[in-house]
Wavefront OBJ file of the C-alpha trace (Angstrom):
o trace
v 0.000 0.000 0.000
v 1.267 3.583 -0.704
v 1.378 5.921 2.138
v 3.205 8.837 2.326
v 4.695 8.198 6.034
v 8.230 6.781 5.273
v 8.871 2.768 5.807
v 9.274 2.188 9.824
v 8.252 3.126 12.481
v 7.865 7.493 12.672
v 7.934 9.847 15.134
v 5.120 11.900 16.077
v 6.715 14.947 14.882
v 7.684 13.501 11.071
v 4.125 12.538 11.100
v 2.895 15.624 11.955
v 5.491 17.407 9.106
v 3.893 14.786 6.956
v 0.018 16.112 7.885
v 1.084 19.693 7.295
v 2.576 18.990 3.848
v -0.645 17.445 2.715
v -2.242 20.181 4.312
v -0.371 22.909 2.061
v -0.640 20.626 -0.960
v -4.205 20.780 -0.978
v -4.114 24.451 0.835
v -1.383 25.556 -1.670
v -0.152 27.555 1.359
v 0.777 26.588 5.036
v -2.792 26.625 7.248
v -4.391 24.998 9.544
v -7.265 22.080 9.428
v -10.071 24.952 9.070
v -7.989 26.384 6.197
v -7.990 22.811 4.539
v -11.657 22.579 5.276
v -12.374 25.901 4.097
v -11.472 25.129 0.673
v -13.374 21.853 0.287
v -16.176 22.239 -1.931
v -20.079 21.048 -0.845
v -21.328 18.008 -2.684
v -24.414 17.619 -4.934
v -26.993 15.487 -2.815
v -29.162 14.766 -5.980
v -26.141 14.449 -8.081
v -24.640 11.650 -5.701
v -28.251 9.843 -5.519
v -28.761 9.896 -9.104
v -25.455 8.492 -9.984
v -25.782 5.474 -7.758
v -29.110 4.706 -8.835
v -27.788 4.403 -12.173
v -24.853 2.189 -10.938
v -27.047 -0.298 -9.515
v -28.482 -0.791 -12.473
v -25.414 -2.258 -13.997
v -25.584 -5.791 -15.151
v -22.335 -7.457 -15.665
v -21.409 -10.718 -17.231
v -21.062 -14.176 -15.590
v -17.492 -14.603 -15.803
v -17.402 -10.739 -14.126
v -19.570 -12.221 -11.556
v -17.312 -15.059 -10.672
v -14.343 -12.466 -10.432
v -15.857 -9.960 -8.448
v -17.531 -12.366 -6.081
v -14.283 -13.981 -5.438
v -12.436 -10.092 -5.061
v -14.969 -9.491 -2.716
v -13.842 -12.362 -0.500
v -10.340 -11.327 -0.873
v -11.444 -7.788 0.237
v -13.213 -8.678 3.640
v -12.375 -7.595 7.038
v -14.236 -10.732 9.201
v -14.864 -8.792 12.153
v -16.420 -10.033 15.741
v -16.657 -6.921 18.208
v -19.125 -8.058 21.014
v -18.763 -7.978 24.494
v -19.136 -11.725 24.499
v -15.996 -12.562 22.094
v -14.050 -15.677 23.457
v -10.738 -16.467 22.632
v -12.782 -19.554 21.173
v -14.589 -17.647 19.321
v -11.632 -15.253 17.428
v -9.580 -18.720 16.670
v -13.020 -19.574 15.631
v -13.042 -17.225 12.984
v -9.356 -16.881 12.114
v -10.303 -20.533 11.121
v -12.900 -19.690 8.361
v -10.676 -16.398 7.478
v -7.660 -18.436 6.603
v -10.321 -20.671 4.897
v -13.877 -19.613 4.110
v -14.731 -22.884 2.377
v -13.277 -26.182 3.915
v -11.944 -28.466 1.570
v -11.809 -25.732 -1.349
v -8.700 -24.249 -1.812
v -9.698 -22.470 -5.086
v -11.663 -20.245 -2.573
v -9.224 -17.257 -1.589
v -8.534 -16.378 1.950
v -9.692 -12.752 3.202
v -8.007 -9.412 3.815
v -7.940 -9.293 7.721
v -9.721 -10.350 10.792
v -10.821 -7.226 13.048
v -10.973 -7.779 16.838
v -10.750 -6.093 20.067
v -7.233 -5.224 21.385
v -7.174 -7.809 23.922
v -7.548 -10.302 21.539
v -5.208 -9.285 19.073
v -2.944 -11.774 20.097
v -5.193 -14.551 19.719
v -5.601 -14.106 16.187
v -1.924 -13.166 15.924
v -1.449 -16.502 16.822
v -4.237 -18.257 15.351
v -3.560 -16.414 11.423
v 0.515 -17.397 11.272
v 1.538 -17.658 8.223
v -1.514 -17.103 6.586
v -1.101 -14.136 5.154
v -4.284 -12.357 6.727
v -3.688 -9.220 8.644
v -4.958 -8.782 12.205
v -6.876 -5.704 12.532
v -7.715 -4.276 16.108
v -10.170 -1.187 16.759
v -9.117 0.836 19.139
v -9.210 5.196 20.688
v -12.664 4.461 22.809
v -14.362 2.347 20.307
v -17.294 2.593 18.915
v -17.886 6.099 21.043
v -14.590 7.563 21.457
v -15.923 9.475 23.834
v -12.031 9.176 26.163
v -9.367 10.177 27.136
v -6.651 11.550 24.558
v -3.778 9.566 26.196
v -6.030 6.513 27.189
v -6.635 6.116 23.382
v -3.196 6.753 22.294
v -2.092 4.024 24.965
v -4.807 1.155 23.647
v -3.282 2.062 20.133
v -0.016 1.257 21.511
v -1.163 -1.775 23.087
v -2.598 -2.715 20.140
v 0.303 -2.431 17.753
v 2.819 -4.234 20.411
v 0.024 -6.999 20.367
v 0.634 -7.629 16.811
v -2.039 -5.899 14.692
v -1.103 -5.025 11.686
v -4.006 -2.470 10.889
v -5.939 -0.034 13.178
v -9.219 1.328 12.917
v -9.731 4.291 14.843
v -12.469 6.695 15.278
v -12.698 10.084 15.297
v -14.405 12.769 17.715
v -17.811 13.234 16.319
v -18.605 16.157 18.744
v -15.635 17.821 18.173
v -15.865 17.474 14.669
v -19.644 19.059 14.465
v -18.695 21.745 17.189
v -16.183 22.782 14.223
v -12.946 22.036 16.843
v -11.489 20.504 13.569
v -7.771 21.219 15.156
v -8.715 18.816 17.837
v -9.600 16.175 15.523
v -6.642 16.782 13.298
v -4.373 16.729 15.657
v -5.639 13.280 17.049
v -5.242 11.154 13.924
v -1.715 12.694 13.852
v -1.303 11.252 17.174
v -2.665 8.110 16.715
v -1.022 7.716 13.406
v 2.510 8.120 15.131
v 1.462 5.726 17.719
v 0.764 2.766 15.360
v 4.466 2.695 14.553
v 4.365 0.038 11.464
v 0.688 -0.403 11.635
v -1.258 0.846 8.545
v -4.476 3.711 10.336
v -7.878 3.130 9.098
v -10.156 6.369 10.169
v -13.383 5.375 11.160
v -16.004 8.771 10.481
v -19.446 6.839 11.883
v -20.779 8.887 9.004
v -24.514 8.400 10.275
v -23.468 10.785 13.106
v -22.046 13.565 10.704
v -25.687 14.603 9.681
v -24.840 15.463 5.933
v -23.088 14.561 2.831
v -20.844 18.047 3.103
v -19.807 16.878 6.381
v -18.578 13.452 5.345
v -16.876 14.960 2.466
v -14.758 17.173 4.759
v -14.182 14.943 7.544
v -12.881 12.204 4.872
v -10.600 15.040 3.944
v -9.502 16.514 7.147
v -8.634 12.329 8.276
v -6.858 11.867 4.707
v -4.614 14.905 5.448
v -3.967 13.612 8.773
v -2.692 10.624 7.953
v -5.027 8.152 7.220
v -4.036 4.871 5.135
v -7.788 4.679 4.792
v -11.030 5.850 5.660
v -13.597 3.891 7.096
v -17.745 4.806 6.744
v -18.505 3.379 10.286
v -18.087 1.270 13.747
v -20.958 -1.052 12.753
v -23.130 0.043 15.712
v -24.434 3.109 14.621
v -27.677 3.014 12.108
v -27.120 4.172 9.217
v -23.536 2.250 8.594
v -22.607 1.966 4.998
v -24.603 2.999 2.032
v -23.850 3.433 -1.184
v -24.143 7.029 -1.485
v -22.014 7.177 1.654
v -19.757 5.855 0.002
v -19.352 7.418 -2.854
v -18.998 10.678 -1.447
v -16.020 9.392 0.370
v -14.551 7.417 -3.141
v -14.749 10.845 -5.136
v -12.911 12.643 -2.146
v -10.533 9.707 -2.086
v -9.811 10.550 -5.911
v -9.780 14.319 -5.294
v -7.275 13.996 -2.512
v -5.215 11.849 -4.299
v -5.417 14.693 -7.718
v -4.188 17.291 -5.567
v -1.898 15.597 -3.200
v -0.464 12.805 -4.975
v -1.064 10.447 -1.713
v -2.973 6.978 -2.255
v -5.676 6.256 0.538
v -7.599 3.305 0.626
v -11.512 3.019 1.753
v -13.489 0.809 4.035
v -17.415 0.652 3.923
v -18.487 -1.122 6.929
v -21.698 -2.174 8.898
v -24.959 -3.039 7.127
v -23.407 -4.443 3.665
v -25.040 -8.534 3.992
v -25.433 -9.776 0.630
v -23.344 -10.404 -2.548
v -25.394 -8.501 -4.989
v -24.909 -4.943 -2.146
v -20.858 -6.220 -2.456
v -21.051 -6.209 -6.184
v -22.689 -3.049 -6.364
v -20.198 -1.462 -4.083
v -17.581 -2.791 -6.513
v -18.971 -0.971 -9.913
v -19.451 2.215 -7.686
v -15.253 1.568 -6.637
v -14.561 0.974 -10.081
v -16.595 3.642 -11.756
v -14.623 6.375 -9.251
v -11.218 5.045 -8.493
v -10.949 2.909 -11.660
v -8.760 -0.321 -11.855
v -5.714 0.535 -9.650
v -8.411 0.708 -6.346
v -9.584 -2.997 -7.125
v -7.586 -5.051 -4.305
v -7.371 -5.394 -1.190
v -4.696 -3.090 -0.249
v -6.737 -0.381 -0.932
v -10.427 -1.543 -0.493
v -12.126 -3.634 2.427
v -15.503 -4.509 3.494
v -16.372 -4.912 7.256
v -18.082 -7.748 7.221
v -19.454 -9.635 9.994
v -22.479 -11.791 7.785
v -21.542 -10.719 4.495
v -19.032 -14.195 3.026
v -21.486 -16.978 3.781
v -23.876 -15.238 1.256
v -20.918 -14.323 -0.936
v -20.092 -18.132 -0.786
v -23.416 -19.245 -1.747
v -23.911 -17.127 -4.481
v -20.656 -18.096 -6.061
v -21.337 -21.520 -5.768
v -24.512 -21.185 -7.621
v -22.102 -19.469 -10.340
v -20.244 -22.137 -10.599
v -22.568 -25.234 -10.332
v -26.022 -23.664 -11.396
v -27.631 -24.216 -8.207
v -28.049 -22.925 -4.223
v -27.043 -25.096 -1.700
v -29.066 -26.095 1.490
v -28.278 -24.022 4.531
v -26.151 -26.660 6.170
v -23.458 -24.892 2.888
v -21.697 -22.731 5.007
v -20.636 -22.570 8.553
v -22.261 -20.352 11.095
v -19.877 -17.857 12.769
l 1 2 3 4 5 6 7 8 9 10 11 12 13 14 15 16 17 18 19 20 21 22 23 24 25 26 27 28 29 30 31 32 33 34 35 36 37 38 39 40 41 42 43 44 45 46 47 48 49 50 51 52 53 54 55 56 57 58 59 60 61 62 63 64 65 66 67 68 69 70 71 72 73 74 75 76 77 78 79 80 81 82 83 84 85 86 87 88 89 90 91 92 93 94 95 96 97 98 99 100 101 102 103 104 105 106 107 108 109 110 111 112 113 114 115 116 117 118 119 120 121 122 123 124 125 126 127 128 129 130 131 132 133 134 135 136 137 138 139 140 141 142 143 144 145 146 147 148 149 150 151 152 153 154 155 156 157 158 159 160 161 162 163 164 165 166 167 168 169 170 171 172 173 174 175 176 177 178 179 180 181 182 183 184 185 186 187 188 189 190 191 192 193 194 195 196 197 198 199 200 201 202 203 204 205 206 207 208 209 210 211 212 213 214 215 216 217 218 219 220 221 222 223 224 225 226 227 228 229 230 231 232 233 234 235 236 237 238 239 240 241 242 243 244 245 246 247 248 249 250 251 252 253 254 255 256 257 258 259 260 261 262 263 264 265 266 267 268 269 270 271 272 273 274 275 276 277 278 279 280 281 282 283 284 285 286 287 288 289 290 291 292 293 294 295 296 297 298 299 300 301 302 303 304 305 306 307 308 309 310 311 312 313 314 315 316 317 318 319 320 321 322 323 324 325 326 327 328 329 330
């Protein structure tokens, strides 16, 4: 994955040189977060809604199918975040990550597994040399209503654990009080203290109220730091949708026009059927375009999504559905 933070581990101040040179690059100036913000344009409501009705609409052939069905398993984050996780449980489901369909290996593997910080070492364990990442969430999730140093601390925590990938999330209130420097200056912090660990930016986008607001909050994380952006923590209603999403895809490709820095996206919560995954695909495809199209730079946080992706390729393949003893319950 691209990332303009330097291999290693950085230092809170060359992260924070890093922020303010994205900031001036889409500034064209030194400023501060509410200069960045200031010059981020509103988006068409209408405009976003009609383009993703006509996206759904796209058929696409059944060798496309096959493909994208099978990217899409490739692309998910299996995530368990309950108060009632076991160690059982994450092993559990490191199990079905490493290998959603037993005894077919033509079925790929997915991106990550997403857990709790305490259990980060579980699936550290349970995922060697698999090739899936662990991802933890961590700064006060899903709320993030702490502490500054208590969430800097789990992210540390998290990291030493073994995850390879945090999701944070950011401080709605501060955010819609307009304390944008407060949120900035966060996500520079927790950036630095994921040392090797790639940031995802979680924006619970049904708390931000409008499509202008999760326009500039995906900007203000992107210039921050962010290795991606993330729609939400799953426990908020509305998670993902579609135009959601691609408000945050065409400021993905706008930040990346003006600052030359690659971020990836994550649409989570809500997404529970292949036909909603393929859709989300055409929409990735039809912004970002080809380069977007893997797993390094897209995700879905799943939690029910694969054992309908898994049915629905089957039928694909064979003609027909399979009985509901197909798939394994998580």
């Amino acid at each position: 994955m691209s990332s303009a933070i330097e291999p290693g581990t950085p230092t809170l101040p060359q992260v924070a040189a890093e922020a303010a040179g994205l900031v001036r690059a889409w500034v064209g100036r030194d400023g501060s977060p509410g200069a960045l913000l200031e010059r981020v344009g509103g988006v068409d409501q209408v405009g976003v809604e009609q383009r993703v009705a006509a996206l759904r609409t796209r058929s696409i052939k059944k060798a496309s199918k096959v493909w994208a069905l099978e990217m899409a398993i490739r692309m998910m984050d299996l995530t368990t975040l309950e108060g009632k996780d076991t160690p059982g449980k994450v092993r559990a489901l490191c199990v079905k990550a490493r290998q959603p369909e037993p005894g077919d290996a033509s079925i790929p593997s997915v991106a990550a597994v997403c857990v709790y910080p305490a259990l980060v070492a579980i699936a550290k364990d349970a995922l060697t040399g698999s090739g899936v990442k662990v991802a933890s969430v961590a700064t006060g999730f899903p709320s993030g209503q702490t502490f500054t140093d208590i969430k800097l601390t789990e992210t540390r925590a998290a990291a030493d654990a073994g995850a390879d990938e945090i999701d944070m999330v950011i401080d709605r209130g501060a955010f819609l009080s307009g304390d944008y420097v407060t949120v900035f200056d966060e996500i520079v912090a927790v950036k630095a203290a994921c040392g090797e660990a790639h940031l995802k930016v979680i924006l619970e986008t049904g708390e931000l109220e409008t499509f202008d607001n999760v326009r500039r909050a995906s900007i203000l994380a992107m210039a921050a730091g962010a290795d991606f952006i993330k729609t939400s923590t799953g426990k908020v209603s509305p998670a993902a949708t579609l135009p959601v999403t691609l408000v945050m895809l065409e400021a993905i490709r706008d930040f990346h026009r003006r600052t030359g820095r690659i971020v990836g996206m994550k649409p989570a919560g809500g997404i529970r059927t292949a036909k909603e995954a393929i859709q989300y695909l055409v929409v990735l495809y039809e912004t970002l375009g080809p380069r977007w199209m893997t797993p390094d730079l897209f995700r879905f946080g799943a939690s029910s999504l694969l054992n309908d992706v898994l049915m629905q390729l089957q039928k694909e393949r064979t003609g027909r559905y399979s009985g509901p003893d197909y798939v394994t319950l998580d």
